[in-house]
Structure formats: structure tokens, C-alpha cells
C-alpha positions as CSV (number, residue, x, y, z in Angstrom):
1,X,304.6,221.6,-35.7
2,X,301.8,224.3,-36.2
3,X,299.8,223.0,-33.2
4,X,297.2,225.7,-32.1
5,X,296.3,227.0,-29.0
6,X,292.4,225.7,-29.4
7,X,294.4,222.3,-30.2
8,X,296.3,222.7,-26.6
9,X,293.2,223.9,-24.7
10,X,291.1,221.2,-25.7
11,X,293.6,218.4,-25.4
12,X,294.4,219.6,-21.6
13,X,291.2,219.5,-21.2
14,X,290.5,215.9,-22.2
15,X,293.7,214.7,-20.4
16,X,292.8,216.7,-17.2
17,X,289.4,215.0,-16.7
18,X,289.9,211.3,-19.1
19,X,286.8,212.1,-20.4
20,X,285.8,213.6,-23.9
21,X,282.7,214.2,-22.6
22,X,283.3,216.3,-19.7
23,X,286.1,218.3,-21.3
24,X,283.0,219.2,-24.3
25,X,280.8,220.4,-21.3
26,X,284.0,222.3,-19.8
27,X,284.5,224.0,-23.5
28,X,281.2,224.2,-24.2
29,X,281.7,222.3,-27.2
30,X,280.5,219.6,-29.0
31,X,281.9,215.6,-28.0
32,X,282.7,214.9,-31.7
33,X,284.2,218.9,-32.1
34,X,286.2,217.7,-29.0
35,X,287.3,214.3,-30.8
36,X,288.2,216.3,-34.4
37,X,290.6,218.9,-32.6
38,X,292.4,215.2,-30.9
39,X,292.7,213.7,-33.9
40,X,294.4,216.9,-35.5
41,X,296.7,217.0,-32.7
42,X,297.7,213.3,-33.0
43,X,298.1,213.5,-36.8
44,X,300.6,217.3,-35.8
45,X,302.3,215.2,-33.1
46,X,303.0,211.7,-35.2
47,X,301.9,209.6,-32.1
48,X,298.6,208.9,-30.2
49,X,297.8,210.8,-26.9
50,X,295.4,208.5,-25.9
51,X,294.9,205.0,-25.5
52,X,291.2,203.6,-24.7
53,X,291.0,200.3,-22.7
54,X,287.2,199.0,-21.7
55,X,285.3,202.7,-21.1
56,X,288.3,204.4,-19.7
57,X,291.1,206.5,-21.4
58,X,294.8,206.9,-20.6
59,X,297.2,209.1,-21.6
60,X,299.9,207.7,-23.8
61,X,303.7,208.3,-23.0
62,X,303.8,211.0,-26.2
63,X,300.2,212.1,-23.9
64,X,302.0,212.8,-20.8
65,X,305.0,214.7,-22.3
66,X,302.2,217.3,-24.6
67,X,299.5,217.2,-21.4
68,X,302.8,218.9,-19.2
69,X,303.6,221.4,-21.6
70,X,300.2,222.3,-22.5
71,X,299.8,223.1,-18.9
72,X,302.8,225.5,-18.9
73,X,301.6,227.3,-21.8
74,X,298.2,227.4,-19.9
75,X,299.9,229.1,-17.0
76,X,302.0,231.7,-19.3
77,X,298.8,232.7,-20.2
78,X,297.0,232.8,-17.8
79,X,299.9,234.7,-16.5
80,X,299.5,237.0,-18.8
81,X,296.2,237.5,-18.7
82,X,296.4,238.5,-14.9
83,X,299.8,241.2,-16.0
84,X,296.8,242.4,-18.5
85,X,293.9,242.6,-15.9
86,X,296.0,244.6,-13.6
87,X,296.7,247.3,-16.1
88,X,292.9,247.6,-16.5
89,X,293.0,247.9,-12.9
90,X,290.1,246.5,-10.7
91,X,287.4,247.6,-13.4
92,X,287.8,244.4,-14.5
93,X,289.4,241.1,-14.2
94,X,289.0,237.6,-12.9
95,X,289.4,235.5,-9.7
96,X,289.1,231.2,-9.1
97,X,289.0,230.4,-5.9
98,X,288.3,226.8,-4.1
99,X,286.7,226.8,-0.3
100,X,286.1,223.5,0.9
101,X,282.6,222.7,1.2
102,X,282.9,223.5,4.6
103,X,283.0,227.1,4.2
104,X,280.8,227.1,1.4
105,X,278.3,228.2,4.0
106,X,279.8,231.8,4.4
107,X,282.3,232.2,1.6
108,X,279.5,232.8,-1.2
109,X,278.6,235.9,1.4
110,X,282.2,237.4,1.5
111,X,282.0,237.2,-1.9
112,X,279.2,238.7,-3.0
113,X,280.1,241.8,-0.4
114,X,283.7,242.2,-2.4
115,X,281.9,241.7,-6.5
116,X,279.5,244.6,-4.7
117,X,282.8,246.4,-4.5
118,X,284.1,245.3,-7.9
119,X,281.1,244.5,-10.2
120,X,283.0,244.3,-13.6
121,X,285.3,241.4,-11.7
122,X,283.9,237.6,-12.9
123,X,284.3,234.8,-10.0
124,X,284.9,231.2,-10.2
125,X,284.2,229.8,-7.1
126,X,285.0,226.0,-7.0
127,X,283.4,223.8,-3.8
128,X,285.2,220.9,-3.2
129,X,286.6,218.3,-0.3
130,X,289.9,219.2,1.2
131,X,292.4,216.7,-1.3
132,X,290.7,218.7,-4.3
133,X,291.7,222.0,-2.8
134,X,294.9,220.5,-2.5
135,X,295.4,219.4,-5.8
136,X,294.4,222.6,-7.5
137,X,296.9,224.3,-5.4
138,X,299.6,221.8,-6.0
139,X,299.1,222.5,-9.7
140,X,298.3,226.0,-9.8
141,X,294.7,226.2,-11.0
142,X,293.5,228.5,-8.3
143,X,294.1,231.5,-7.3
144,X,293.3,231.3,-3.9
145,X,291.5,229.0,-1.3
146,X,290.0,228.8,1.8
147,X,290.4,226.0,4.4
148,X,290.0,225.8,7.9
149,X,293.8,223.8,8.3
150,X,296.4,224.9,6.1
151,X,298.8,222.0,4.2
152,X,301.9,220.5,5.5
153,X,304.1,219.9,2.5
154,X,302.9,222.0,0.3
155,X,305.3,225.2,-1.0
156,X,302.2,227.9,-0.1
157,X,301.2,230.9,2.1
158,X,298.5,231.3,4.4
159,X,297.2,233.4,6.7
160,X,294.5,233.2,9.4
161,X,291.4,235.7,8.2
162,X,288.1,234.9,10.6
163,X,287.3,232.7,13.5
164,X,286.0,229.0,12.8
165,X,284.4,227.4,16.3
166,X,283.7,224.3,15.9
167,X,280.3,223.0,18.3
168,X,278.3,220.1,19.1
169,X,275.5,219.4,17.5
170,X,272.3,217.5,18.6
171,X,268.7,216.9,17.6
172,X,266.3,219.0,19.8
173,X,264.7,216.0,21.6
174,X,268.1,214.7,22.6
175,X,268.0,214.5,26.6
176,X,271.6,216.3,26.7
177,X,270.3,219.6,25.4
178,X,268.7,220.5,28.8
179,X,271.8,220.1,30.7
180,X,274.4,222.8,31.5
181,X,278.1,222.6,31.7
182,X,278.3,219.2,30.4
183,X,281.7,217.2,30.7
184,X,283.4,216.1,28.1
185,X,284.1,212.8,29.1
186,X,280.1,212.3,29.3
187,X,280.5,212.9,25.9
188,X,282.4,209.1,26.0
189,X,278.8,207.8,26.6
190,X,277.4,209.0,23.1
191,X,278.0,208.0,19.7
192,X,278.8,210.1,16.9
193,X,278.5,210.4,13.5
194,X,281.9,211.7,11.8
195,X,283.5,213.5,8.5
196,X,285.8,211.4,6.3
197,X,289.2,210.9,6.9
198,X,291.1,214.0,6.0
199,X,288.5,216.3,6.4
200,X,289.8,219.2,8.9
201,X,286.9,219.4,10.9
202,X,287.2,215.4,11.5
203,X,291.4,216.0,12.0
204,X,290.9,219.1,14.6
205,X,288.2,217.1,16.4
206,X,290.0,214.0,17.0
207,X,293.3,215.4,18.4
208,X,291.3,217.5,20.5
209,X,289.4,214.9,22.2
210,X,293.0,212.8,22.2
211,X,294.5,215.8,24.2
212,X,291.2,215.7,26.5
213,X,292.1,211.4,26.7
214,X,288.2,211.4,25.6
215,X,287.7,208.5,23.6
216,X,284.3,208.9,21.0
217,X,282.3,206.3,19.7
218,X,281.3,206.8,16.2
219,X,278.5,205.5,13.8
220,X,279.2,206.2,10.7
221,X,281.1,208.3,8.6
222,X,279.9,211.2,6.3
223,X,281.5,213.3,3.5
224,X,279.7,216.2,3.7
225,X,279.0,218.5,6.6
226,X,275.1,218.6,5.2
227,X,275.0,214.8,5.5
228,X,276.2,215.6,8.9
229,X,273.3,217.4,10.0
230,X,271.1,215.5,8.5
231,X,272.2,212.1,10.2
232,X,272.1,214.2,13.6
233,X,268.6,215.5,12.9
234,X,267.8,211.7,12.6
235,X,268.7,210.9,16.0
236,X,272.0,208.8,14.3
237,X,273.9,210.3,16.9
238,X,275.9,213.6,17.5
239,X,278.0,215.6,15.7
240,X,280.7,218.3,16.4
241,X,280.8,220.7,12.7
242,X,281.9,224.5,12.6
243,X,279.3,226.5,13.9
244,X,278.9,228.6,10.1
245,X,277.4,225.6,8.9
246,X,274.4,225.6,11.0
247,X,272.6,228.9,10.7
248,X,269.8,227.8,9.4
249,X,269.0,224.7,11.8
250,X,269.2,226.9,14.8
251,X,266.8,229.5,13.5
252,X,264.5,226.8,12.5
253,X,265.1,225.0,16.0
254,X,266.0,221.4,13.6
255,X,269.1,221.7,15.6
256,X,270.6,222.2,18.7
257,X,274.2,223.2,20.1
258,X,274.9,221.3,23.3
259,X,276.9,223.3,26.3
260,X,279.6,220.9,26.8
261,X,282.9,221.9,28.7
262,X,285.7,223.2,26.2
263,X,283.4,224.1,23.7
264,X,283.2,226.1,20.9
265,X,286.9,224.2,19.8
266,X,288.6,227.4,18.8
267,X,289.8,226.8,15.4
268,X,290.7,229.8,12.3
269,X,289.7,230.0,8.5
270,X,292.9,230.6,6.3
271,X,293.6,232.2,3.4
272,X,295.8,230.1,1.2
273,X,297.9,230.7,-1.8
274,X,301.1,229.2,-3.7
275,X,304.1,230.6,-2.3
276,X,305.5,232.1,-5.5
277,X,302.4,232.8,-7.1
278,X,301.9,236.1,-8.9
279,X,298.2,237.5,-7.3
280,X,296.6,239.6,-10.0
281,X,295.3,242.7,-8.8
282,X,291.7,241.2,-8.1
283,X,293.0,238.4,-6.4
284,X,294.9,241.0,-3.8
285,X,292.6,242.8,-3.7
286,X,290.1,239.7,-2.2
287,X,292.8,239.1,-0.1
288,X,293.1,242.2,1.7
289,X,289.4,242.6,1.7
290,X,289.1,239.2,3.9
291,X,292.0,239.8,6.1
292,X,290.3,243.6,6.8
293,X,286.8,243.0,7.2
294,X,285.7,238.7,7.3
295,X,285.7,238.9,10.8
296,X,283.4,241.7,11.0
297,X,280.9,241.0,8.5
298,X,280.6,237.6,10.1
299,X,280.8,238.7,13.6
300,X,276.8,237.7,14.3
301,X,277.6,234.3,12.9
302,X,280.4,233.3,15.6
303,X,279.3,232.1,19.0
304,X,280.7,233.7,22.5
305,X,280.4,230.5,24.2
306,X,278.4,227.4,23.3
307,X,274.8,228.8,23.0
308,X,272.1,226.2,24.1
């Protein structure tokens, strides 16, 4: 078969997301240049990759056995694009990396400081919820990521790079913020608004009120840290988020952190990367660039003790 590589890009593409139209705005293509390079493919291959039923597409069986090797020629070259970029040294050269949206509130920073370093390097930075991260890492589409609990079950390396405390949060009018030295188990007496299931800030919160035998009372449930703080601003209820993500609501008084007993929950940001994964140049490069200096060009940004 004299499939091409444009064929393969775009077809991975197409199976990746089950949608010709988001694969064209990946490719920056055209949804009916997208559809011609499909049907080429399928008339090369003798079978159809995809099979539509109502709006949604599938992949075939014939779909799933070109999407997984259309993947591994997408890694060899990727692969050998890296072995490429290192011989051009840090000049130039690329780096993906996925944060989860918690630490999209600092990690834009860290880079910028390292691409001041290394201007001819181009970034992908990817901000997602904690299964996403996951995923890219399970199949290799990342480079590295940054998360605030590192997997279980996942063949990877990580190491701890800068300090994530995590606080409690209240609005400004709340009666709580006057007081000093607050228990935790007053804490029982409030209710509080709460990350998703599988979130890490959500995970390290409840086993650290289990250890304290403080049981919460929650409101609702939010999938962003942003929706968070605004549900708190609200009066919804409390909320305990890393301290990174609030910067901006302390200096414009919208928010306030409570001195409660325990708190700041001392927690780390990792650094996180497949265990047999070949780092390009740029990409160790970021990496020793975090683990040597993170913590001190955040150092402003991490509370002491729970400030009032």
C-alpha cells in the first residue's frame, strides 16, 4: 500500500477526537480536505475505518488496527524529531506539556521565565482536568506534566519541584474570618462547596479531614478551581483550594483565607514523565530548570502560615 504520511496524520487525527471537524481545526484544514484524504485511505486499505451511526462516528475493526499503528509511526517520528532538535541543541526545539488546571495559575509564569531563557524553543502547553493528564501520559502525547498527586498505576517518574499549600477560603463578610486559631472541628459546622471526584485537591482534602475524624458538609460540587472561588465569593459556602490559585482575590480583598488549625495542608507540585521516555534536550532542560529554581521564583506566592 502507498499510504502517505498526510494520509496517517490526518486519519489519527479523526480517530483521536471522532470528529472530522475537530481533526480539520487540529490540521488546519479544510472538513471536506479532511474527508478526501479518508476516503483515499479507505480505498489504499480495501475496508472502511469508520462507521457513522446517528451524529456519532466509530472506528471500524480495520479502524482500530490502522489508528494503533498510525500512532506508533506518530511516536517514531516524533522520536525523531526530538534525536533532531537535540543536535540543534537548545537554539531550537519543541516542548508539550499538560498542568492540570490547577496549576495553570503559576505554570504559564515558569514558563515564560524558561522561553526567556530559550526563545527559539515553541511551547504547547495543554490545561486540562487530572483523567486528561492521565490519558496523554498513558499514551505518550506529552512530554511532561505537572500535577499536584502523582498516579498510582501508571509506569512514570516524578519528582516533587515547589511547595503546593492548600488553604481555606471564605468570602470577606464571612463571620469566621475575624477569628484566630480556629479548630478544625468548627469547621464541621460549615458547609462547603467541593472539586469533582478525582480532582487532587478534592482527594488530599478529604483524607486529611478523615485523619483529623472531621466530617464536612458539602453543597455542591465544582469542576474548576475558578468555579470554586466564585461559589465562595457568593456566600455558597467555603472552600479549601491551593493557595497559587488565589492571588488575585487576596489583593483585590474578594477573598479571604481563614486561620484554621492545621492549615496551610502541606501538599508538593510534581513533575511527571513516562518512565522510559526519551526527554529531548528542551524537555530536560525544563526539567532541570523547575527542580533548580520553581521554588524560588514562586517563593512570594507560598504562605508561612495561614495568613488572615
Amino acid at each position: 500500500m502507498h499510504v502517505t504520511l498526510r494520509q496517517l496524520r490526518v486519519f489519527e487525527s479523526v480517530a483521536r477526537h471522532l470528529s472530522f471537524s475537530r481533526a480539520a481545526e487540529e490540521l488546519f484544514l479544510s472538513q471536506p480536505a479532511v474527508s478526501m484524504q479518508i476516503k483515499q485511505l479507505e480505498s489504499l486499505v480495501g475496508l472502511p475505518l469508520f462507521e457513522q451511526i446517528g451524529k456519532k462516528i466509530y472506528l471500524t475493526e480495520a479502524g482500530k488496527e490502522v489508528f494503533h499503528y498510525s500512532r506508533a509511526v506518530a511516536q517514531q517520528l516524533s522520536d525523531m524529531e526530538h534525536a533532531l532538535n537535540e543536535l540543534k541543541g537548545l537554539e531550537r526545539g519543541r516542548l508539550s506539556i499538560a498542568v492540570v488546571s490547577t496549576a495553570n495559575f503559576f505554570a504559564p509564569q515558569l514558563l515564560a521565565r524558561f522561553v526567556q531563557q530559550h526563545p527559539g524553543v515553541q511551547v504547547s502547553l495543554s490545561v486540562v482536568n487530572r483523567e486528561t493528564v492521565l490519558r496523554q501520559l498513558a499514551e505518550n502525547e506529552i512530554d511532561l506534566a505537572i500535577m499536584g498527586l502523582p498516579p498510582e498505576g501508571l509506569d512514570v517518574r516524578w519528582q516533587p519541584f515547589m511547595e503546593n499549600p492548600l488553604v481555606v477560603i471564605a468570602p470577606p463578610s464571612h463571620p469566621l474570618v475575624k477569628e484566630k486559631r480556629i479548630p478544625m472541628k468548627r469547621l464541621a459546622e460549615e458547609v462547603f462547596v467541593i472539586r469533582e471526584p478525582g480532582s487532587g485537591t478534592r482527594g488530599a482534602m478529604e483524607r486529611f479531614f478523615a485523619e483529623h475524624r472531621v466530617q464536612l458538609k458539602t453543597s455542591m460540587q465544582m469542576g474548576t478551581n475558578e468555579a470554586i472561588k466564585q461559589a465562595v465569593q457568593a456566600g455558597m459556602g467555603l472552600g479549601v483550594v491551593s493557595y497559587h490559585t488565589i492571588e488575585l482575590e487576596l489583593e483585590t480583598k474578594r477573598l479571604k483565607v481563614l486561620d484554621v488549625v492545621g492549615f496551610p495542608i502541606r501538599r508538593n507540585w510534581y513533575l511527571v514523565h513516562r518512565e522510559h521516555k526519551r526527554l529531548s534536550k528542551v524537555a530536560e532542560a525544563f526539567r532541570e530548570f523547575l527542580l533548580k529554581h520553581a521554588e524560588r521564583l514562586m517563593q512570594n506566592k507560598t504562605p508561612e502560615k495561614a495568613p488572615a
